[in-house]
KEMARMI-631072 format. One record per residue (C-alpha): residue number from 1; residue in three letters; x, y, z. Coordinates in steps of 0.02 Angstrom, whole numbers, plus 50000, padded with zeros to 5 digits. Each point is the difference from the previous one (the first is absolute). Example, Ala and Ser with C-alpha at 12.3 -4.5 7.8 and 13.67 -1.06 7.14 Angstrom:
BEGIN
(site 1,'ALA',(50615,49775,50390))
(site 2,'SER',(50069,50172,49967))
END
This chain:
BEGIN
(site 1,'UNK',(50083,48733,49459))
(site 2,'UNK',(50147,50070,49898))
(site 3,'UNK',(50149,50058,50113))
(site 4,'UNK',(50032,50146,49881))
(site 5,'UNK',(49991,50172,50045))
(site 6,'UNK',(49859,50078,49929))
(site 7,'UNK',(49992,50149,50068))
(site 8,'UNK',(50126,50098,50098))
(site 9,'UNK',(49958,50162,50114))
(site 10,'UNK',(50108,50106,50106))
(site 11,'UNK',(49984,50090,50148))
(site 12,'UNK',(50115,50105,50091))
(site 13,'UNK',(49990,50063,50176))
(site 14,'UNK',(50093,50178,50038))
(site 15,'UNK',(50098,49986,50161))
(site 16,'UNK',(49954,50151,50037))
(site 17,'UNK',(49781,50061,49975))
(site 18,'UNK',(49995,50168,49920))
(site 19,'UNK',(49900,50137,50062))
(site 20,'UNK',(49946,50164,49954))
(site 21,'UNK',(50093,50084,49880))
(site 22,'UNK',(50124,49864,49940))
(site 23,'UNK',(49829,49897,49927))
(site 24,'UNK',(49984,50163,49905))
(site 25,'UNK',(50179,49975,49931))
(site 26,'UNK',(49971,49823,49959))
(site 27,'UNK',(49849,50033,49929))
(site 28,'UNK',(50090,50135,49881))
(site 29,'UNK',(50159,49852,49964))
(site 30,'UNK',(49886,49849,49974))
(site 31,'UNK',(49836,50109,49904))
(site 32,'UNK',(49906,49924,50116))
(site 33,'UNK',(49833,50096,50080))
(site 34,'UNK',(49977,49984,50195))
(site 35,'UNK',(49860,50131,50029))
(site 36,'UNK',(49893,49862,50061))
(site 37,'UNK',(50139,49993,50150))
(site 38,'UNK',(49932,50072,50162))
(site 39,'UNK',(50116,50079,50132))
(site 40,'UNK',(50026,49835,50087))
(site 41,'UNK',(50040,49915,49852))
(site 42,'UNK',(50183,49926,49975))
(site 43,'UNK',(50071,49936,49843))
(site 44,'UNK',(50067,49837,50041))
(site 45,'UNK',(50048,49924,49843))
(site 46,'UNK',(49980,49968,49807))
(site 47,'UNK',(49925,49860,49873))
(site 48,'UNK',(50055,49944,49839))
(site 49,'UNK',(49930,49876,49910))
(site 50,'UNK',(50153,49927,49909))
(site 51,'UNK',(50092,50167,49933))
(site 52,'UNK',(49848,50103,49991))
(site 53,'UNK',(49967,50121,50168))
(site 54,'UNK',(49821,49935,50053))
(site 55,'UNK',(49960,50118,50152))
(site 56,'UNK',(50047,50049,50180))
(site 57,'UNK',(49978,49955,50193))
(site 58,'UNK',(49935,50102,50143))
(site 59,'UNK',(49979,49978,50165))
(site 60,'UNK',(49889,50064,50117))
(site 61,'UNK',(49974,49973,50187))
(site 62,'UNK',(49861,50023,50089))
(site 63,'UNK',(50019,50011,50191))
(site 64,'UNK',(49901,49956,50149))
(site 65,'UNK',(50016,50135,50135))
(site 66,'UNK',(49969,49964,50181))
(site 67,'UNK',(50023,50106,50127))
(site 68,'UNK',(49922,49896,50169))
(site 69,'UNK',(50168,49865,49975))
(site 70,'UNK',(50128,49948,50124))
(site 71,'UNK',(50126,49987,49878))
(site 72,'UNK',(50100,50138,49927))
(site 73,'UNK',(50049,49882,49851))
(site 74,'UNK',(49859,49958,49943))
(site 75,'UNK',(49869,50158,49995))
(site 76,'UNK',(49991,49984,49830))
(site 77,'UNK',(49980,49846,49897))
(site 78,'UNK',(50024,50006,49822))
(site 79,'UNK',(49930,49915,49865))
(site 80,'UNK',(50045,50007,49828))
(site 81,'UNK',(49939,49990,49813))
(site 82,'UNK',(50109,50002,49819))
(site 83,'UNK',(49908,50072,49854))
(site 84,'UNK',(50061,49968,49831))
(site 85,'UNK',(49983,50166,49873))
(site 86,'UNK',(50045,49988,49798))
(site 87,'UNK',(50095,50116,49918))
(site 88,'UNK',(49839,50122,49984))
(site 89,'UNK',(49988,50022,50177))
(site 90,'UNK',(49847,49887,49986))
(site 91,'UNK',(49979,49864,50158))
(site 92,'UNK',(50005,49816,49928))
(site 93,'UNK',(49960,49938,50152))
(site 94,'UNK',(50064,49971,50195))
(site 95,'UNK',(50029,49873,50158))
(site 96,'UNK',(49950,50011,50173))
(site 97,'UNK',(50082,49935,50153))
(site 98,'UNK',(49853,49911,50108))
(site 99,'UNK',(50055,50069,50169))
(site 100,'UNK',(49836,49956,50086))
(site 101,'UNK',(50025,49810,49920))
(site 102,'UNK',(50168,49978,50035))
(site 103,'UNK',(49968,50051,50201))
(site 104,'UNK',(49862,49875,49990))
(site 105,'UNK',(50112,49855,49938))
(site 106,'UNK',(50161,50025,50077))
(site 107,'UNK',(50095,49850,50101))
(site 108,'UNK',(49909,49893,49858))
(site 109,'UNK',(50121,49905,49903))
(site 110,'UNK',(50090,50101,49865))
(site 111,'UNK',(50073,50167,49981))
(site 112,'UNK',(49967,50079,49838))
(site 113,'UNK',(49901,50153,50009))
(site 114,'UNK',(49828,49996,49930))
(site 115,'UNK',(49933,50142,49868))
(site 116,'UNK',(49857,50045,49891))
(site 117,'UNK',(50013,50085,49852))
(site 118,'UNK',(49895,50088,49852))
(site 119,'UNK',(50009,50006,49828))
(site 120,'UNK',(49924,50161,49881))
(site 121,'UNK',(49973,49848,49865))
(site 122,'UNK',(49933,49864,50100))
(site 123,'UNK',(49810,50002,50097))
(site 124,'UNK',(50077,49892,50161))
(site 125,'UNK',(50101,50027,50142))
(site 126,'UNK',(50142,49886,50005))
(site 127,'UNK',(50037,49924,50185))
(site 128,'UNK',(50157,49951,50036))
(site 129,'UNK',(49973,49857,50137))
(site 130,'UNK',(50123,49912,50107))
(site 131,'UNK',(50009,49818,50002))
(site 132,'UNK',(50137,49928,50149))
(site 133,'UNK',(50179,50050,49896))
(site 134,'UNK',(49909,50069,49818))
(site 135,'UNK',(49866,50132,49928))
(site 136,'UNK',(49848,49925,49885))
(site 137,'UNK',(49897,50133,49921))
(site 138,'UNK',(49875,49963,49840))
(site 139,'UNK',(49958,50098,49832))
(site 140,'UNK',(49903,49981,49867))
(site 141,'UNK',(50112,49964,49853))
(site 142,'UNK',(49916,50007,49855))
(site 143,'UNK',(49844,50134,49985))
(site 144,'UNK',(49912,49908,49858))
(site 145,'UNK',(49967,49832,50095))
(site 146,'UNK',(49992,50062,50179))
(site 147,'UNK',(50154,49869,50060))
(site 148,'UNK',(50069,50006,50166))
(site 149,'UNK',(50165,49970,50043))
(site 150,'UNK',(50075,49977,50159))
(site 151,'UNK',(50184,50025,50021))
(site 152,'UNK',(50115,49974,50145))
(site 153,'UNK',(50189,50099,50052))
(site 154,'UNK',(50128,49910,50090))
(site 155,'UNK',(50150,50103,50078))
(site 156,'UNK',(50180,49938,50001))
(site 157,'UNK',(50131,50114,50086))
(site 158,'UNK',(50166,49994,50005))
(site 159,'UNK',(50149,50116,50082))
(site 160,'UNK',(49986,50180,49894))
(site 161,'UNK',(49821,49976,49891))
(site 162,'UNK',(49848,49879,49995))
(site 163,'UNK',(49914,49917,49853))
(site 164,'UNK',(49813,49979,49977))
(site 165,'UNK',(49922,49841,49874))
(site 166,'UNK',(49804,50009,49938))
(site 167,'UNK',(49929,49851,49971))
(site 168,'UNK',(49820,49947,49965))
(site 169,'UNK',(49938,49924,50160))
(site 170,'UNK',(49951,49851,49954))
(site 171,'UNK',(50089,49961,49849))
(site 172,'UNK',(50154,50051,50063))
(site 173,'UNK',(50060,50079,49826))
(site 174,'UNK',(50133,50139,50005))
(site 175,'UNK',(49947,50116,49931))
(site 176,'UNK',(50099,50171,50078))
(site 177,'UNK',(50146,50019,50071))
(site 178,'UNK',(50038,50184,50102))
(site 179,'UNK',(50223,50024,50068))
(site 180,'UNK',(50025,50138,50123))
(site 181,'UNK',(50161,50043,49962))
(site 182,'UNK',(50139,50083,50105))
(site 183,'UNK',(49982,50209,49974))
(site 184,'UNK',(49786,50015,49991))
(site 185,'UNK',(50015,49906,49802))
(site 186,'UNK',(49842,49856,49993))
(site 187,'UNK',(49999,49894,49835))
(site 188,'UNK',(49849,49940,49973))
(site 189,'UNK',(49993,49844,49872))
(site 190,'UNK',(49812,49929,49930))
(site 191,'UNK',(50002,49833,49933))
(site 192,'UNK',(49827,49976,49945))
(site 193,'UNK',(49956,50073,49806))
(site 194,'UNK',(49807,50020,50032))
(site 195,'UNK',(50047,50109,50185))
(site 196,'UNK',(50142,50089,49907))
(site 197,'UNK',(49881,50104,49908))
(site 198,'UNK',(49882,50028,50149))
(site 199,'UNK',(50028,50172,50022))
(site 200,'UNK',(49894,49987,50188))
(site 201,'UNK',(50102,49847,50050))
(site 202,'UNK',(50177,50070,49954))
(site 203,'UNK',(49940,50186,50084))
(site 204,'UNK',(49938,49902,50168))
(site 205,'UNK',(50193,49918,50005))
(site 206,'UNK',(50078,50172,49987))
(site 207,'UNK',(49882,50077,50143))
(site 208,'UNK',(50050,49824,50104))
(site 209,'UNK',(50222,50005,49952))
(site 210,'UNK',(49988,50194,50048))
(site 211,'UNK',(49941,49943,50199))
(site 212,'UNK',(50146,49878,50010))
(site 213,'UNK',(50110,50139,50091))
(site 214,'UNK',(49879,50021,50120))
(site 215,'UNK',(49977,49833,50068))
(site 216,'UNK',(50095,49997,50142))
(site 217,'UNK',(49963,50184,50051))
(site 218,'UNK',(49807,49970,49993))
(site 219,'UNK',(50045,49805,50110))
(site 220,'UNK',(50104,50086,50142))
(site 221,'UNK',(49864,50136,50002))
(site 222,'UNK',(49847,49888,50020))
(site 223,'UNK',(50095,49884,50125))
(site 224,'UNK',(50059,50152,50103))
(site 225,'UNK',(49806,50073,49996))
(site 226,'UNK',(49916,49815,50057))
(site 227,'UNK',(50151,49993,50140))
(site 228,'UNK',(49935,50175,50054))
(site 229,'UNK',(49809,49956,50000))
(site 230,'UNK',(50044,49854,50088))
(site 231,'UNK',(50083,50100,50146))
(site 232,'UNK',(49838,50126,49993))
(site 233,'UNK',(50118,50150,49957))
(site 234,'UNK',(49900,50020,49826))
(site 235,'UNK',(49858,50075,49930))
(site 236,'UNK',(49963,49960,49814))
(site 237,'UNK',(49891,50119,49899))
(site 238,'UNK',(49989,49951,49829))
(site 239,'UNK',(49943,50145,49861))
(site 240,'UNK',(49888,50004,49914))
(site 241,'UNK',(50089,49949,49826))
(site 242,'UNK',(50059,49851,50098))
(site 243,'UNK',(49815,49948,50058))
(site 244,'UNK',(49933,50020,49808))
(site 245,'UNK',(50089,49844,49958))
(site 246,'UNK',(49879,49910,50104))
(site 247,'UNK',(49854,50087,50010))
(site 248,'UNK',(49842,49937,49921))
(site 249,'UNK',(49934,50054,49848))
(site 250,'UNK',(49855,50135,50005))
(site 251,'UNK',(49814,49988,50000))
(site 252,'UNK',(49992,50073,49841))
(site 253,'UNK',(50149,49886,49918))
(site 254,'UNK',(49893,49827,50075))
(site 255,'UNK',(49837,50067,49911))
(site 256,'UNK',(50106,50042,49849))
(site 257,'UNK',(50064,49809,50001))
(site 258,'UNK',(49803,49914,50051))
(site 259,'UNK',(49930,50082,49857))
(site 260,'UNK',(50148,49962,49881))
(site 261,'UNK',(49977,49802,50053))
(site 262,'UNK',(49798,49999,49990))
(site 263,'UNK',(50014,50084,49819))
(site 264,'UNK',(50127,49878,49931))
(site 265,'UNK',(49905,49839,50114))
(site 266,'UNK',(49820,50078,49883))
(site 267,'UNK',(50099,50012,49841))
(site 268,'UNK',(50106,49807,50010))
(site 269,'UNK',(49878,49919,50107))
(site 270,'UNK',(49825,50076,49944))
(site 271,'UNK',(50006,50036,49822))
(site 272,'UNK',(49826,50004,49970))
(site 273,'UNK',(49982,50152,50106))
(site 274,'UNK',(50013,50161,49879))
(site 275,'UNK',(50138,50124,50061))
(site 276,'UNK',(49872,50130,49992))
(site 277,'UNK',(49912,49935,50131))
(site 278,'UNK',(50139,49986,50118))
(site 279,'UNK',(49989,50134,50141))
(site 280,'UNK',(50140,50137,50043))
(site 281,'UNK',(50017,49978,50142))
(site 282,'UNK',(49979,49828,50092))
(site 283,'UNK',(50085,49912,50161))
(site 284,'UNK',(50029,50145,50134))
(site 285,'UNK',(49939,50116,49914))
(site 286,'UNK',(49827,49932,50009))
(site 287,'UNK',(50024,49987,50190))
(site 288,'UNK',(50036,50178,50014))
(site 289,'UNK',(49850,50038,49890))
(site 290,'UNK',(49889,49873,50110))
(site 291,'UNK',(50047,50113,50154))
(site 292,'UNK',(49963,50158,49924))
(site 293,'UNK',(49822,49927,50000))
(site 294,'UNK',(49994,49944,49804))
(site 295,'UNK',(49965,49842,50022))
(site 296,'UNK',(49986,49951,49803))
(site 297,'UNK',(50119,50083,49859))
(site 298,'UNK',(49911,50031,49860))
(site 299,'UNK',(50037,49955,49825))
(site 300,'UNK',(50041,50108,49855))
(site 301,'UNK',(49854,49986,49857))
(site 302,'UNK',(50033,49955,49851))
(site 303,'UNK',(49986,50144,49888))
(site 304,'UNK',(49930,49962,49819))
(site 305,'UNK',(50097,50072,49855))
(site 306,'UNK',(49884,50048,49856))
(site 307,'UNK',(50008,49889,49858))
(site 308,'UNK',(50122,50032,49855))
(site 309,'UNK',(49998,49907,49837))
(site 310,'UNK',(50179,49920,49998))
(site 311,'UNK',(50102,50016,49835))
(site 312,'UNK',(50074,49864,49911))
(site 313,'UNK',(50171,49962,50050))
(site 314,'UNK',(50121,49990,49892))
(site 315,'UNK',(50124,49871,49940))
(site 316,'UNK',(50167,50036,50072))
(site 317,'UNK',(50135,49994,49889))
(site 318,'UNK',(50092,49871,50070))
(site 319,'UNK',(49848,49885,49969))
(site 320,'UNK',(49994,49878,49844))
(site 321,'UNK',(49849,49961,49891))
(site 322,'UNK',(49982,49856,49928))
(site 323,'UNK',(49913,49999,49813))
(site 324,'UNK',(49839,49908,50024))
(site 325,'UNK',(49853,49936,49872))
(site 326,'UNK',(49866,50143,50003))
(site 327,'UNK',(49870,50000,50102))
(site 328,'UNK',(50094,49954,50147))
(site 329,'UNK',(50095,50119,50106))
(site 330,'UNK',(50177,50012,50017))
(site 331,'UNK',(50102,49923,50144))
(site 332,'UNK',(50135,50115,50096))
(site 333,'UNK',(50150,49903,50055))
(site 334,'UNK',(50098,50108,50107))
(site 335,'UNK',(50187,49950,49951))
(site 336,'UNK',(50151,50101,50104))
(site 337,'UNK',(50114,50113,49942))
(site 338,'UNK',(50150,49994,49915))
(site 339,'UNK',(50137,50037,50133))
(site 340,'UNK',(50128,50131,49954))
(site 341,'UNK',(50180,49953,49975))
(site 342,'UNK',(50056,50129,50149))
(site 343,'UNK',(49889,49904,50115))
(site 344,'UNK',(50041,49816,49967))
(site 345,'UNK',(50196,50071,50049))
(site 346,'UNK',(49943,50044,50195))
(site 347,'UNK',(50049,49884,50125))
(site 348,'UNK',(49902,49874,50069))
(site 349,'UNK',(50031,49888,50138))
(site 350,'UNK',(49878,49873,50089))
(site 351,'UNK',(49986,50081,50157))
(site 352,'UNK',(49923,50163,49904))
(site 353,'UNK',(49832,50048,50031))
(site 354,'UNK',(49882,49933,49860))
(site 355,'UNK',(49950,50185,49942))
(site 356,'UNK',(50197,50005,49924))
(site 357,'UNK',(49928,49854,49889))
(site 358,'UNK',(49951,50101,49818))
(site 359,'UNK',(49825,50002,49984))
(site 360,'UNK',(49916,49981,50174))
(site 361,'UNK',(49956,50154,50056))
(site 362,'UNK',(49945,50043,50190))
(site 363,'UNK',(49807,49953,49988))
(site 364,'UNK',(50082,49827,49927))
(site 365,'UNK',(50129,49981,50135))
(site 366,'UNK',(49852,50018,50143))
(site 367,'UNK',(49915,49860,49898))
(site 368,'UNK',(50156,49875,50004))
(site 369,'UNK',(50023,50039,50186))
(site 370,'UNK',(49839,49920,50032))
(site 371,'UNK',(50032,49848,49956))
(site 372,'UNK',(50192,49992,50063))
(site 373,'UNK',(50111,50076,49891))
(site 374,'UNK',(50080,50160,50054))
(site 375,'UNK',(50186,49966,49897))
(site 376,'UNK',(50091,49950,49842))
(site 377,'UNK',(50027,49825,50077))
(site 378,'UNK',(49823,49970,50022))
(site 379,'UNK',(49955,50041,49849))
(site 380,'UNK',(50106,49906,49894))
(site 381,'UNK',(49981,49820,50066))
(site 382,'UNK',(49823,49988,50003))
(site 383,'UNK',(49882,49938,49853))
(site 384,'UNK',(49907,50123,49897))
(site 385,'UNK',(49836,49922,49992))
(site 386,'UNK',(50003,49985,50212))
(site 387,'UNK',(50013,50167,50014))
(site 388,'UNK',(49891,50063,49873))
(site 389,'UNK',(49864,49910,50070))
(site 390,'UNK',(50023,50029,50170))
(site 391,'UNK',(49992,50193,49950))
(site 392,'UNK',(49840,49993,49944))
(site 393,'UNK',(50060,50156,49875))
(site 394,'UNK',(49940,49978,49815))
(site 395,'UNK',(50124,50125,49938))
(site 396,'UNK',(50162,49914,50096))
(site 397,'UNK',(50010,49816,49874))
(site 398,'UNK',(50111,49868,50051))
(site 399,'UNK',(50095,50057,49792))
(site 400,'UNK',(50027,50197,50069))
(site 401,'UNK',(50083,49874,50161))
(site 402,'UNK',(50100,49899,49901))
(site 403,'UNK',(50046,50176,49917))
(site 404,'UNK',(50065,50086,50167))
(site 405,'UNK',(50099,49842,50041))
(site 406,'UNK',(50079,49969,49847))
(site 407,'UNK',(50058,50202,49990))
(site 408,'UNK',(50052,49990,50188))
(site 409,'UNK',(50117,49850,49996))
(site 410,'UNK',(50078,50091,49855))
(site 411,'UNK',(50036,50144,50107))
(site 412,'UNK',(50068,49916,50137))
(site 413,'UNK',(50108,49903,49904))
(site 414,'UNK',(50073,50156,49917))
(site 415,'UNK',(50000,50061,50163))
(site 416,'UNK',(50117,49833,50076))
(site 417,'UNK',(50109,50026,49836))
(site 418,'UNK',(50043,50190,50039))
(site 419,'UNK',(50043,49973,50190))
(site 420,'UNK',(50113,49842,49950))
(site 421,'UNK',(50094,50106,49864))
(site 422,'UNK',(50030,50128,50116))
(site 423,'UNK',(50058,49892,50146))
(site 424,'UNK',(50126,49920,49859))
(site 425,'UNK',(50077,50151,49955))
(site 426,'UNK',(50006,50043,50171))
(site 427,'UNK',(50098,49834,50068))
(site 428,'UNK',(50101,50056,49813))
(site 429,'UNK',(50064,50161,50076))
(site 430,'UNK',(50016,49928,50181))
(site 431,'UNK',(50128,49857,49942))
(site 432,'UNK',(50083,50119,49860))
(site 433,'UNK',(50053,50087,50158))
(site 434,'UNK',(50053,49879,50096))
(site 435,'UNK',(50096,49930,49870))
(site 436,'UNK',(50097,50159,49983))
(site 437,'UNK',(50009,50042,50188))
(site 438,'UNK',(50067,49824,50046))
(site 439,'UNK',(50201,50022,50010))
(site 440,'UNK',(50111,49885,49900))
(site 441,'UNK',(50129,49884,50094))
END
C-alpha cells in the first residue's frame, strides 16, 4: 500500500449552524441551491474535494417528546441525522444516529457513537458498528465483481482535535487517514488508488468526518438518558423515523424477493425449463391464491403464430467470403472491425469493466460473465482457446480473443505511459518550486 496521498477532501464545520434566511444568503454567495432544506434544516458545513466545492451539510434533529417524565431535563430527547446536498440542491446521501442501538449497548466497552447511513448511488445501508475502542462497517467495493470489503476506524485523541485511521480489518492496510483540526477544519487523506476513485466510499467518509463534532454531545446525552431510566424518572418513546431503521421489511417487499430467488434458482439451476413456462407469480403468492380457494394456477397457452415464409438473411457487411470452387457454397468468416483511431486513445485500466474492451458489446459481456470474467484483468491472462470453448458461442473464436487482448494491452499501456508523463511533469513543477522557494545561506 503506497503512503501517498491520493486523494485529498475537505470539510469544514461552521461554528455557528445557519438558519433561515442566512442559508438563503449563502446560497446566493456560494451558487449553491438549498430548496431541498426543510425548516429544521441547518447548514453545518461545506465539502471540497481538493479545490473544487463538492456540496454542503445539514443537520436535522428529530426529537422525542415525553410528557409523563420526572425529569425536567430530559422531556425531550433528541436524535440527529446529517444529509449531504450537491451544488444542485440534489441529496447525495445522509447518516443516522442509532439512538435506539446506542441505549441498547451502553456500559459496553467503547465510546464511539454508532450511525447508519444512505447513499442515493449505492443499493445498501451502510452500518456503522462498534467494536470495544473502533467502528467496522463493510461495502461493496467494486460493482462489477460483487467484492466485499470490510474496513475498520481507530480513534486517537489528543488535547484540542482527534485523528481517525481506516484500515482494512484484516489486512491491516492504511488506507485513509481523517485530522479534526482545531476551528471545525477535517482533512481527510485516502491512500488507496482503486478507493480513491470510489465515489460511494469517499461520499460515506464525508457523511462519517461531518459527525465528529458531535461525539461527545450525542455520549453525555445517551449516558445521562440510561442514568435516568435507571432511576425510573424516564419514559422513552421512539418515532416513528427512528423505529423504520429496524423494522422489518413488508409483506409485499418478502414476496418481491421469493419470487426474484425462485426465478433466478429456475434459470441457473434448471435450464431445461423454458422461461415461458415459468409462472408469475410463485412462493406467497400461491399461498394467498390457495386461500382464496384456487387451489391450482393455471398456465398460459401457448398461442400459435401463423406460419410465415422467412426471407433469406442477408450477409452483413462486416462478414468475409471466401472465393470457393463452384458448386460449393461459400463460407462466412465473421472477422471484427477495424477499431477507430479515437477509440484505441481512451483509457483503459484493468479494473474496467470488460464492456470498455472495443468490440464486446453487452449481449457479449453477459456471455464472459458466465464463465468468470467480469474485468480487463480477467480477460487478458487467460488462453483464447479455454474460453472459446467453454462459451460454447460459434461466432466468439479464440482469433477475435487473441484480437481483444492484443488491442487491450495496447490501451492500457498507453494508458500507464500518459499517467507516468503527467506525474513527471508534475514532481517537474513541484521541485522547480522548491528549488526557487528554498532561501540561500
Amino acid at each position: 500500500m503506497s503512503e501517498m496521498v491520493q486523494r485529498k477532501i475537505t470539510v469544514n464545520i461552521l461554528d455557528k449552524p445557519l438558519t433561515g434566511k442566512k442559508i438563503d444568503e449563502y446560497a446566493a454567495k456560494k451558487k449553491v441551491k438549498v430548496s431541498k432544506f426543510s425548516d429544521n434544516t441547518w447548514l453545518v458545513g461545506e465539502i471540497y474535494f481538493g479545490k473544487r466545492f463538492h456540496g454542503i451539510l445539514g443537520l436535522e434533529k428529530e426529537t422525542w417528546p415525553d410528557y409523563q417524565s420526572f425529569h425536567p431535563n430530559f422531556d425531550i430527547i433528541n436524535r440527529m441525522t446529517i444529509k449531504m446536498f450537491d451544488k444542485a440542491g440534489k441529496i447525495i446521501g445522509k447518516i443516522e444516529e442509532r439512538l435506539i442501538k446506542e441505549l441498547a449497548i451502553h456500559g459496553m466497552s467503547g465510546k464511539l457513537p454508532v450511525f447508519t447511513a444512505a447513499l442515493q448511488t449505492y443499493p445498501y445501508m451502510i452500518d456503522l458498528e462498534r467494536e470495544s475502542e473502533k467502528l467496522v462497517f463493510s461495502m461493496l467495493s467494486s460493482k462489477t465483481r460483487g467484492m466485499l470489503d470490510i474496513f475498520q476506524i481507530s480513534k486517537k485523541s489528543f488535547a484540542i482535535r482527534s485523528n481517525f485511521t481506516i484500515k482494512r480489518k484484516f489486512w491491516n492496510q492504511r488506507i485513509a487517514f481523517i485530522d479534526s483540526k482545531r476551528g471545525g477544519k477535517i482533512e481527510i487523506k485516502i491512500y488507496d488508488d482503486i478507493l480513491s476513485h470510489n465515489e460511494n466510499f469517499l461520499n460515506f467518509l464525508v457523511l462519517f468526518a461531518s459527525t465528529i463534532k458531535y461525539h461527545d454531545e450525542i455520549g453525555d446525552k445517551v449516558h445521562g438518558v440510561c442514568k435516568e431510566l435507571a432511576d425510573s424518572t424516564l419514559i422513552v418513546k421512539p418515532t416513528k423515523q427512528a423505529l423504520s431503521m429496524i423494522k422489518k421489511p413488508s409483506k409485499e417487499e418478502l414476496t418481491k424477493k421469493d419470487e426474484e430467488t425462485l426465478l433466478i434458482f429456475r434459470e441457473k439451476v434448471e435450464p431445461e425449463i423454458e422461461r415461458e413456462e415459468v409462472l408469475p407469480s410463485t412462493g406467497l403468492l400461491e399461498a394467498e391464491e390457495r386461500k382464496k380457494g384456487k387451489k391450482e394456477i393455471k398456465k398460459k397457452k401457448k398461442v400459435e403464430k401463423p406460419y410465415k415464409k422467412e426471407k433469406p438473411k442477408k450477409i452483413p457487411k462486416e462478414a468475409k467470403i471466401k472465393k470457393v470452387k463452384e458448386g460449393k457454397p461459400p463460407k462466412v468468416v465473421e472477422v471484427e472491425p477495424p477499431p477507430k483511431k479515437k477509440d484505441l486513445e481512451k483509457p483503459l485500466f484493468l479494473e474496467d469493466p470488460v464492456t470498455e474492451v472495443i468490440g464486446v458489446t453487452e449481449d457479449i459481456s453477459t456471455l464472459l460473465e458466465s464463465v468468470g470474467i467480469y474485468i480487463v484483468d480477467d480477460l487478458l491472462f487467460v488462453d483464447p482457446n479455454v474460453i472459446a470453448e467453454n462459451l460454447d458461442e460459434k461466432s466468439i473464436t479464440p482469433a477475435r480473443i487473441e484480437q481483444w487482448q492484443t488491442i487491450s494491452q495496447q490501451r492500457i499501456e498507453t494508458t500507464l505511459k500518459r499517467e507516468k508523463e503527467r506525474r513527471d511533469k508534475f514532481l517537474e513543477k513541484y521541485e522547480t518550486r522548491e528549488r526557487e522557494d528554498r532561501p540561500y545561506y
